[in-house]
PyMOL Python script that loads the backbone (N, CA, C, O; Angstrom):
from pymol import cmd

cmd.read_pdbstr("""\
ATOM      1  N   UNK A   1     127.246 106.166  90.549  1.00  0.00           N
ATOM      2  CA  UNK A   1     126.430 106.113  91.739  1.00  0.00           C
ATOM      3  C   UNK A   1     125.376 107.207  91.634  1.00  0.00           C
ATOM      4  O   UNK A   1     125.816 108.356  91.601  1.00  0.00           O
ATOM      5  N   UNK A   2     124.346 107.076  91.588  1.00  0.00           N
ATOM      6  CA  UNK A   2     123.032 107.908  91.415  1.00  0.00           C
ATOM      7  C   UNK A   2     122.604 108.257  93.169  1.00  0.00           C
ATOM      8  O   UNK A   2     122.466 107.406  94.048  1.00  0.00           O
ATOM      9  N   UNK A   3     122.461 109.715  93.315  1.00  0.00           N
ATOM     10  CA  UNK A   3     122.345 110.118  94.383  1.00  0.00           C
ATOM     11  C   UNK A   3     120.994 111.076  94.537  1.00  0.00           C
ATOM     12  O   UNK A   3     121.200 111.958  93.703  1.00  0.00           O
ATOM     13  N   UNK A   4     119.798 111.339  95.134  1.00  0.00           N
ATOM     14  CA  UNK A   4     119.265 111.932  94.789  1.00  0.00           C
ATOM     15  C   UNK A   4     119.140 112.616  96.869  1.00  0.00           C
ATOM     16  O   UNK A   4     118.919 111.808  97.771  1.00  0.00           O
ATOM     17  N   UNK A   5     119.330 114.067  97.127  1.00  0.00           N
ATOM     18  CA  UNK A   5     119.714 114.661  98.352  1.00  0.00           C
ATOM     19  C   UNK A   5     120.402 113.939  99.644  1.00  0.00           C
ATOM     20  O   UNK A   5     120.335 114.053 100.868  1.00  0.00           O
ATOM     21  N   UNK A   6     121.213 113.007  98.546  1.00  0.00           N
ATOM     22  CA  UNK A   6     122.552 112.488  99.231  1.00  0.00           C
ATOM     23  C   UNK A   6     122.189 111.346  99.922  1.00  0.00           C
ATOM     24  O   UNK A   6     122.900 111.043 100.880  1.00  0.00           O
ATOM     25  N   UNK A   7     121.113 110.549  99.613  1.00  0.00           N
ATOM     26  CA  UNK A   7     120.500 109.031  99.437  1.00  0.00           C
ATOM     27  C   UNK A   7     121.448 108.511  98.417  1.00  0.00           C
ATOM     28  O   UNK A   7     121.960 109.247  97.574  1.00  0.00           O
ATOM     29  N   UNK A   8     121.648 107.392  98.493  1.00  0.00           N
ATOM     30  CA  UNK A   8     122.512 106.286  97.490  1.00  0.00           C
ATOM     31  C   UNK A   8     121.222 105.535  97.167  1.00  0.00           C
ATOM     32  O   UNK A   8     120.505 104.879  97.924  1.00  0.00           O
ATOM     33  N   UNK A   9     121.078 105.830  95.640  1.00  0.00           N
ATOM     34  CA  UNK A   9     120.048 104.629  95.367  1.00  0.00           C
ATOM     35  C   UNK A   9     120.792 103.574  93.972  1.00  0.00           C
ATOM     36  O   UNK A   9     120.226 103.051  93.012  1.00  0.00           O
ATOM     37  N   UNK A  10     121.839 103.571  94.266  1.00  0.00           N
ATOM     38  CA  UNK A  10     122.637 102.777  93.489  1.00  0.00           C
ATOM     39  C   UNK A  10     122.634 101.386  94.450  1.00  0.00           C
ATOM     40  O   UNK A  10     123.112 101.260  95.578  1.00  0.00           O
ATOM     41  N   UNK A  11     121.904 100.344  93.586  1.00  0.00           N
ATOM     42  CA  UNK A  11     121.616  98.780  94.732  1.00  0.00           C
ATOM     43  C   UNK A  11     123.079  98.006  93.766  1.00  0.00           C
ATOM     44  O   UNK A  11     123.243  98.096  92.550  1.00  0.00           O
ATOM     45  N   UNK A  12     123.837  97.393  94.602  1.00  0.00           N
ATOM     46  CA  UNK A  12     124.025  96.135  93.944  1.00  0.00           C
ATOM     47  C   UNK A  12     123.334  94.981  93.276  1.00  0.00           C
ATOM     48  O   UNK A  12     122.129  94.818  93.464  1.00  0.00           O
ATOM     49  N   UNK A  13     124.140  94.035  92.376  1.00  0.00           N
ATOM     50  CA  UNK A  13     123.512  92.843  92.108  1.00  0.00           C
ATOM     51  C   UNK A  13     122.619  91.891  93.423  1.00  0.00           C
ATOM     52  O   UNK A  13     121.463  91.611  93.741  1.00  0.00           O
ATOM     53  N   UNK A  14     123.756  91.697  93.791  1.00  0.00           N
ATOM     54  CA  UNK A  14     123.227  90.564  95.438  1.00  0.00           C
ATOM     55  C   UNK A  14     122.405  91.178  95.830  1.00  0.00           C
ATOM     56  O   UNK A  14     121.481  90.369  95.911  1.00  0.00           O
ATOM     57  N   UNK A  15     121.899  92.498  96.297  1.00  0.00           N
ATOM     58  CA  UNK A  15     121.201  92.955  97.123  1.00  0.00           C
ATOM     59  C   UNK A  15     119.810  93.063  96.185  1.00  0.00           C
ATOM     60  O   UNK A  15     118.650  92.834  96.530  1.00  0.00           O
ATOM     61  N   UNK A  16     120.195  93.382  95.215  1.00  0.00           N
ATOM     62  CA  UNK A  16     118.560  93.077  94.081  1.00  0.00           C
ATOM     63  C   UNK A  16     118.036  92.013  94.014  1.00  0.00           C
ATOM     64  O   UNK A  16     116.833  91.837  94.207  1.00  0.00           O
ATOM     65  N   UNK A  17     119.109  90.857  93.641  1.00  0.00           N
ATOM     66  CA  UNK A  17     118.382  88.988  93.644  1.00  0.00           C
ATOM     67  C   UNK A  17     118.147  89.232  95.197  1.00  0.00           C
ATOM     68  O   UNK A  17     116.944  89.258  95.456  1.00  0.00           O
ATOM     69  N   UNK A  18     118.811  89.382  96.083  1.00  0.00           N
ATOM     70  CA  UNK A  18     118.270  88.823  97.629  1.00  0.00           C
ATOM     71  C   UNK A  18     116.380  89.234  97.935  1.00  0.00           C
ATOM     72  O   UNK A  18     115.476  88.537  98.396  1.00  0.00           O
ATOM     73  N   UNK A  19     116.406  90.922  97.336  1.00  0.00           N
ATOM     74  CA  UNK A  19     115.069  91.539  97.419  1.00  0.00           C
ATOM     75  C   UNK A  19     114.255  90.734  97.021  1.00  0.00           C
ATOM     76  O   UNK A  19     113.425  90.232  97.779  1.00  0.00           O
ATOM     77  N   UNK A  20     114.347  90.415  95.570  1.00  0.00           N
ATOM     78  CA  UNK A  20     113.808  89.890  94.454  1.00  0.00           C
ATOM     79  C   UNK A  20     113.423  88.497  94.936  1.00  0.00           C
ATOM     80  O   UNK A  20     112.261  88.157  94.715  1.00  0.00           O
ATOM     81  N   UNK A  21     114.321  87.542  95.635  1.00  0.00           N
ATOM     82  CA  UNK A  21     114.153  86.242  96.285  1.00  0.00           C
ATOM     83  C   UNK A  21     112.792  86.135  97.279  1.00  0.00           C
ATOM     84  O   UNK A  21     111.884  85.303  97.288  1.00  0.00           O
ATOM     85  N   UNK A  22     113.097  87.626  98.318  1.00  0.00           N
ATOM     86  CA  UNK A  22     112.115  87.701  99.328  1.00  0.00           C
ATOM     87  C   UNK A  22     111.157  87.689  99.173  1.00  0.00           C
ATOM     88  O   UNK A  22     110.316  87.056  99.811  1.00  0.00           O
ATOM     89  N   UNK A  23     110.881  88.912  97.601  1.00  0.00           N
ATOM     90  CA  UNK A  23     109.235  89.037  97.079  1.00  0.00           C
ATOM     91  C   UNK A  23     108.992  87.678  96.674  1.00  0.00           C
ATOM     92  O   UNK A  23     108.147  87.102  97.360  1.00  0.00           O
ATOM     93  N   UNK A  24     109.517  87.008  95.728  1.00  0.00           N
ATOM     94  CA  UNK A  24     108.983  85.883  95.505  1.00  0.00           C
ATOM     95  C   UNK A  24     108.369  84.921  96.887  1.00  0.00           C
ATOM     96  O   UNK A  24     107.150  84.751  96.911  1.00  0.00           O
ATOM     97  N   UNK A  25     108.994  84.463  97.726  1.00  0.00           N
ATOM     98  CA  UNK A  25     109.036  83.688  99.123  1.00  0.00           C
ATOM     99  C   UNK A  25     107.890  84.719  99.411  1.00  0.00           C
ATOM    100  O   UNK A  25     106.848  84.195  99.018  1.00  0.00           O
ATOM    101  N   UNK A  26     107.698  85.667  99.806  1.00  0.00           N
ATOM    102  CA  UNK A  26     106.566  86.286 100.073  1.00  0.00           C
ATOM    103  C   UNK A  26     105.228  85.856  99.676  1.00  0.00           C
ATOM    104  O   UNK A  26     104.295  85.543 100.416  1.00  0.00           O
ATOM    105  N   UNK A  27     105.285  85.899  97.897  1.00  0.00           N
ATOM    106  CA  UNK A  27     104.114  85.818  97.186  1.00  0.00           C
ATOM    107  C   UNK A  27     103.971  84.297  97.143  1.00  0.00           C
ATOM    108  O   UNK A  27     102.786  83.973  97.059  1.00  0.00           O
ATOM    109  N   UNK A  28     104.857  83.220  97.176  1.00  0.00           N
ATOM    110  CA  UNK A  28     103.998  82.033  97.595  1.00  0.00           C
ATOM    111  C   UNK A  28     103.889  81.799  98.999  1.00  0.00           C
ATOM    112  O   UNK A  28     103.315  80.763  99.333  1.00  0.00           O
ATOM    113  N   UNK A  29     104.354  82.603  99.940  1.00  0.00           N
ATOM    114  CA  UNK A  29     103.336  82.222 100.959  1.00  0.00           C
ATOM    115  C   UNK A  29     102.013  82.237 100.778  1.00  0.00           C
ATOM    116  O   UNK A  29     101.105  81.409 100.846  1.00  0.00           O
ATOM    117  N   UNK A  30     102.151  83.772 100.443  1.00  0.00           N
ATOM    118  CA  UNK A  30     100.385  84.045 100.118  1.00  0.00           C
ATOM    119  C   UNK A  30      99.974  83.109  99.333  1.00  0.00           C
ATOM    120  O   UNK A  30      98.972  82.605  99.842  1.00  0.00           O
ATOM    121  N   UNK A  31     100.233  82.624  98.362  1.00  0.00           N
ATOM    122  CA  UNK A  31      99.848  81.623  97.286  1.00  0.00           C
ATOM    123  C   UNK A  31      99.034  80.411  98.515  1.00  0.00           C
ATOM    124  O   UNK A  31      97.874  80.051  98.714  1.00  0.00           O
ATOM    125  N   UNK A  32     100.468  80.066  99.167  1.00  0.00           N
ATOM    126  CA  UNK A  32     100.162  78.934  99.996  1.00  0.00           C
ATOM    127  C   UNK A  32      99.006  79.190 101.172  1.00  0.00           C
ATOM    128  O   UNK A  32      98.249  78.278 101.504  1.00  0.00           O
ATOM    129  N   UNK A  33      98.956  80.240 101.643  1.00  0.00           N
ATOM    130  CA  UNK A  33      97.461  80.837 102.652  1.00  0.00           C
ATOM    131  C   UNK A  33      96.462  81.086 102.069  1.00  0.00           C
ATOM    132  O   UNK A  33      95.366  80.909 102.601  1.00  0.00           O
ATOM    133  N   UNK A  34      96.621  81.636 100.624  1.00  0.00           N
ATOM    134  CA  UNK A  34      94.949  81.406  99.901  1.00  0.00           C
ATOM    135  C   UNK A  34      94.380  79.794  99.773  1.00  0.00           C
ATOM    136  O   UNK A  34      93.234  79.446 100.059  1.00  0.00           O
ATOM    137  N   UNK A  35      95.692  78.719  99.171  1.00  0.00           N
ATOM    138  CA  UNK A  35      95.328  77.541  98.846  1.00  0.00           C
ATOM    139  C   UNK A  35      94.510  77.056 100.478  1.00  0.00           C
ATOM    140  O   UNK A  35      93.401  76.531 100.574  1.00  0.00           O
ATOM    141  N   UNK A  36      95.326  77.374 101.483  1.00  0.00           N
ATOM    142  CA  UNK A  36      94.716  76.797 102.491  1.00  0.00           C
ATOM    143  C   UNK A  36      93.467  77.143 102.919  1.00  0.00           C
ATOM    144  O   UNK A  36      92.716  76.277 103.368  1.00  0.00           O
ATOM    145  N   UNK A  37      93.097  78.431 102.834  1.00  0.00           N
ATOM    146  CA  UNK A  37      91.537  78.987 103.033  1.00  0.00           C
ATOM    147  C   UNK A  37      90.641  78.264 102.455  1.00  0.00           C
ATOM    148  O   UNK A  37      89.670  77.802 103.054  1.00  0.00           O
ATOM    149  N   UNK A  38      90.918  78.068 101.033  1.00  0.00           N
ATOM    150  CA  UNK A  38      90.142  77.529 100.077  1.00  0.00           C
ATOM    151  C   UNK A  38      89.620  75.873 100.775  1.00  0.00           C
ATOM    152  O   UNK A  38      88.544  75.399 101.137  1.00  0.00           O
ATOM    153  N   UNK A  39      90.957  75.407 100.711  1.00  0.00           N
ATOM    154  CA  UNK A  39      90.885  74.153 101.412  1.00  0.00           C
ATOM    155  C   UNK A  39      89.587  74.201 102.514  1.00  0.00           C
ATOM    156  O   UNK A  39      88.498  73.789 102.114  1.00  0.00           O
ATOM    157  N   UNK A  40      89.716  74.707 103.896  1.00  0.00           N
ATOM    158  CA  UNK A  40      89.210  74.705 104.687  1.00  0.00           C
ATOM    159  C   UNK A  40      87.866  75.184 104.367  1.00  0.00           C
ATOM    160  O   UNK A  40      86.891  74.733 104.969  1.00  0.00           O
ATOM    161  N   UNK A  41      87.749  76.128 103.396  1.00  0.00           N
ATOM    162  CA  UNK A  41      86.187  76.471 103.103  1.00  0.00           C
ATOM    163  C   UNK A  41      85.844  74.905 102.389  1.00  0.00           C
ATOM    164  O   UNK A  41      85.101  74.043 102.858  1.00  0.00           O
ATOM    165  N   UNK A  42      86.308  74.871 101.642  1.00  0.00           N
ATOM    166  CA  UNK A  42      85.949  73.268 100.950  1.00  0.00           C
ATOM    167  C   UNK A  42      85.500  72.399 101.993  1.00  0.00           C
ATOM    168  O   UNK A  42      84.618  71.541 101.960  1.00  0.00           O
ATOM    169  N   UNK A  43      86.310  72.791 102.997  1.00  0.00           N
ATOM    170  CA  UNK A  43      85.631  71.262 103.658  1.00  0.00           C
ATOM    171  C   UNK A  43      84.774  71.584 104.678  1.00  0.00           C
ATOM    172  O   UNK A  43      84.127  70.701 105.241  1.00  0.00           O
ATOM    173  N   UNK A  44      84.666  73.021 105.062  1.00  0.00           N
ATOM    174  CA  UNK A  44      83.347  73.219 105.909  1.00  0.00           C
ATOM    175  C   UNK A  44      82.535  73.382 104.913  1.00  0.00           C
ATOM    176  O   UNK A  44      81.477  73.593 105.507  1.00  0.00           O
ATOM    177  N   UNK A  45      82.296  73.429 103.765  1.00  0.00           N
ATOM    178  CA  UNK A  45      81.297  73.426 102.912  1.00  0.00           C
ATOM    179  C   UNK A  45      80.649  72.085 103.249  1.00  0.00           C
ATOM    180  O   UNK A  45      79.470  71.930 103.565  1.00  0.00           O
ATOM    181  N   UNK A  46      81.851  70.867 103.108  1.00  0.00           N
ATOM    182  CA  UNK A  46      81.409  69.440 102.869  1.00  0.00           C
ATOM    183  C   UNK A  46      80.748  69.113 104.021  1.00  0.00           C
ATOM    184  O   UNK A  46      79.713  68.466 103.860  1.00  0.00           O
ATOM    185  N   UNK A  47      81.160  69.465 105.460  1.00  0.00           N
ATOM    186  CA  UNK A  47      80.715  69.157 106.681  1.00  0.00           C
ATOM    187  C   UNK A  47      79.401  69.950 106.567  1.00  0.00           C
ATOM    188  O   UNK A  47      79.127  70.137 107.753  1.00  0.00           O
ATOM    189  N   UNK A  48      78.556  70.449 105.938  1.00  0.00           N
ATOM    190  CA  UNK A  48      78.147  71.377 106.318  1.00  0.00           C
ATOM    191  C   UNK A  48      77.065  70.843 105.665  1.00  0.00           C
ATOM    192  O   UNK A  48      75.975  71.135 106.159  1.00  0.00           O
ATOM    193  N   UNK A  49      77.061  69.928 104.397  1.00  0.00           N
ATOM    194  CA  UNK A  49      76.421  69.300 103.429  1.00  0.00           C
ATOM    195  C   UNK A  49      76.318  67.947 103.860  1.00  0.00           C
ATOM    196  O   UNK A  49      75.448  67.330 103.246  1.00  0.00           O
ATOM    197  N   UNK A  50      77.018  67.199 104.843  1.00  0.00           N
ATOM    198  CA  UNK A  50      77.286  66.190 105.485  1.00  0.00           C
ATOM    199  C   UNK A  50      76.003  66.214 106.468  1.00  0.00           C
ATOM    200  O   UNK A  50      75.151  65.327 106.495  1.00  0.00           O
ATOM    201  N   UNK A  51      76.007  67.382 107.274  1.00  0.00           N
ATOM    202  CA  UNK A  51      75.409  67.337 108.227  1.00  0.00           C
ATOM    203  C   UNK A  51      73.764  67.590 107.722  1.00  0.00           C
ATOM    204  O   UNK A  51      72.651  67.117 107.952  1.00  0.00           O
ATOM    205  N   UNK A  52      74.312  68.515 106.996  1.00  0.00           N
ATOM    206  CA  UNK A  52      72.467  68.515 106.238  1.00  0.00           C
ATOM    207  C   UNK A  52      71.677  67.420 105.700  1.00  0.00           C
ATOM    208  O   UNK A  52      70.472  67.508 105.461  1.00  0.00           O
ATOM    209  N   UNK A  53      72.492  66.242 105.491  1.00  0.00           N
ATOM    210  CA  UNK A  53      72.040  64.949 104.885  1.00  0.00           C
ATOM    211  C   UNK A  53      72.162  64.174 105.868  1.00  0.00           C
ATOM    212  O   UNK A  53      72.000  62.994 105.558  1.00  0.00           O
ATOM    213  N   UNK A  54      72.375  64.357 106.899  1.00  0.00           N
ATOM    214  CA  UNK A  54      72.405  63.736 108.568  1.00  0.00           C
ATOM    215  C   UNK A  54      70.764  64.325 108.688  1.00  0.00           C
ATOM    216  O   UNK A  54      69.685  63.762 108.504  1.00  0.00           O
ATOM    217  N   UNK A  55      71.062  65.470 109.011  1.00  0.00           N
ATOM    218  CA  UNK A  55      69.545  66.138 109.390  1.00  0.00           C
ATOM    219  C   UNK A  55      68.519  65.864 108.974  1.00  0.00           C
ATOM    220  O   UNK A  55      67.531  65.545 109.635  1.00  0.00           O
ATOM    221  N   UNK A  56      68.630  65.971 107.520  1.00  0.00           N
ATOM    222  CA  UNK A  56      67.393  65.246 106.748  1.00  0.00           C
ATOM    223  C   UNK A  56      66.810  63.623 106.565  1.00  0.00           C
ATOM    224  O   UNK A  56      65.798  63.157 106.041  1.00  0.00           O
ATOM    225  N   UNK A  57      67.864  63.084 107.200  1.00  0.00           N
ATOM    226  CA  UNK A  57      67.546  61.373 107.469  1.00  0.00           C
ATOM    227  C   UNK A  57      67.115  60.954 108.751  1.00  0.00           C
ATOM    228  O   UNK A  57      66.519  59.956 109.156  1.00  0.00           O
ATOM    229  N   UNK A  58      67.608  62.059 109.329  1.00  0.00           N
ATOM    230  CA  UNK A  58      66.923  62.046 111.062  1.00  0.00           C
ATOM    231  C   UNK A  58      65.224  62.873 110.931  1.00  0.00           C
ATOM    232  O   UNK A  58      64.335  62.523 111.708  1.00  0.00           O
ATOM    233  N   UNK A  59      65.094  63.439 110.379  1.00  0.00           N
ATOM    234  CA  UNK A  59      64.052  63.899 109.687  1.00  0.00           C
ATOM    235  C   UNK A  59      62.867  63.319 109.707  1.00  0.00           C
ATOM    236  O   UNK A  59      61.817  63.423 110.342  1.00  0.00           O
ATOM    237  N   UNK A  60      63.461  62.447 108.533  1.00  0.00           N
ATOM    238  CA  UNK A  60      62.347  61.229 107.601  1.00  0.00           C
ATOM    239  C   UNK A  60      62.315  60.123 108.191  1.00  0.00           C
ATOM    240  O   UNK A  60      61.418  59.324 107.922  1.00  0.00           O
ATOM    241  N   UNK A  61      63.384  59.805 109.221  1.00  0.00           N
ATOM    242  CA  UNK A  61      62.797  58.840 110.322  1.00  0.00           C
ATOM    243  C   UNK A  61      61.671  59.146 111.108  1.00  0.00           C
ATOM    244  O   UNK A  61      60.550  58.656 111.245  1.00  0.00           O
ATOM    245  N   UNK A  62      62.472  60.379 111.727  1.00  0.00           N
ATOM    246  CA  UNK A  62      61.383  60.707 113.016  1.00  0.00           C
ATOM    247  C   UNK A  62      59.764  60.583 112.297  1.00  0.00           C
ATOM    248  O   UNK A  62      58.942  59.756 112.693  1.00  0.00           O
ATOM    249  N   UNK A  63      59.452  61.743 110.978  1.00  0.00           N
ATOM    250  CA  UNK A  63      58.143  61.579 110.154  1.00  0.00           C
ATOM    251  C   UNK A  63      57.974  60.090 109.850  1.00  0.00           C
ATOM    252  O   UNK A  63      56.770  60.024 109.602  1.00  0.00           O
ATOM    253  N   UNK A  64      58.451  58.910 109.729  1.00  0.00           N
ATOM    254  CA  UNK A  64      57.909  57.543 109.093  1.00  0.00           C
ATOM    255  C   UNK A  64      57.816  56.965 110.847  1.00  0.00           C
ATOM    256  O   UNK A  64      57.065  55.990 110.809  1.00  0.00           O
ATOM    257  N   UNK A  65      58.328  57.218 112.459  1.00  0.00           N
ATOM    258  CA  UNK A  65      58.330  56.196 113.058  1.00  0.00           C
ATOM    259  C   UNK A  65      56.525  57.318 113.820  1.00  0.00           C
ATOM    260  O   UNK A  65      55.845  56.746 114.671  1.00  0.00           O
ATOM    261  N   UNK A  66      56.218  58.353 113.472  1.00  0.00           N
ATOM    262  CA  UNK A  66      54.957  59.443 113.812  1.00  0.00           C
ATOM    263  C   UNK A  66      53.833  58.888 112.997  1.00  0.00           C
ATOM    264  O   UNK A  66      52.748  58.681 113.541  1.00  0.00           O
ATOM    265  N   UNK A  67      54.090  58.535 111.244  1.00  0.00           N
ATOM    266  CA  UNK A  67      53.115  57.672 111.038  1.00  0.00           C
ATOM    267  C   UNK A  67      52.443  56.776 111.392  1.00  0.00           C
ATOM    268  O   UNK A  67      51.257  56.600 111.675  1.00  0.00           O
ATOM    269  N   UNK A  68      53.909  55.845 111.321  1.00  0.00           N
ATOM    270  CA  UNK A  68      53.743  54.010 111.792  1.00  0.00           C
ATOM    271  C   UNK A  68      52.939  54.172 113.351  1.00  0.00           C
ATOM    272  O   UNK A  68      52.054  53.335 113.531  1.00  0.00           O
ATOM    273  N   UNK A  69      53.126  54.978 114.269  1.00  0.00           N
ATOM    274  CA  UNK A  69      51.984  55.108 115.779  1.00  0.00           C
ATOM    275  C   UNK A  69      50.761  55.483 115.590  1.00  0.00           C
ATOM    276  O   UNK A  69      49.803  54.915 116.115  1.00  0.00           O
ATOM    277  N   UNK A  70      50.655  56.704 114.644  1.00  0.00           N
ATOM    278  CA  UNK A  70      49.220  56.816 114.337  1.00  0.00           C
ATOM    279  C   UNK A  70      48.113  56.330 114.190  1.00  0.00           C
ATOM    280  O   UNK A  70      47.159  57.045 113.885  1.00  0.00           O
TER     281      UNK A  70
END
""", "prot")
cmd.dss("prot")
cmd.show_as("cartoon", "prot")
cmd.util.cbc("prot")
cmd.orient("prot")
């Protein structure tokens, strides 16, 4: 048993895999909350590119129906 000012830093097996389990479960959460950011930037990117090609067809209407009256 390794003692350093009468702390026990002697871990068991179980209690190392249990740690060891948590970090893991930890780090793919995070795994899983970066994937999702990404996601969501992805798709406000797409909406965002969606709408800009909305905008620009509402655009080139409005300019072709300003001609056609002229």
């Amino acid at each position: 048993m390794a003692t350093i000012n009468g702390d026990d830093f002697t871990r068991d097996k179980e209690t190392h895999l249990s740690d060891r389990h948590q970090q893991r479960c930890a780090e793919g959460e995070r795994g899983q909350i970066n994937a999702a950011r990404m996601d969501e930037d992805r798709h406000r990117r797409q909406r965002q590119q969606w709408n800009d090609k909305d905008r620009q067809q509402i655009l080139d209407i409005v300019a072709r129906q300003r001609v056609a009256f002229c």
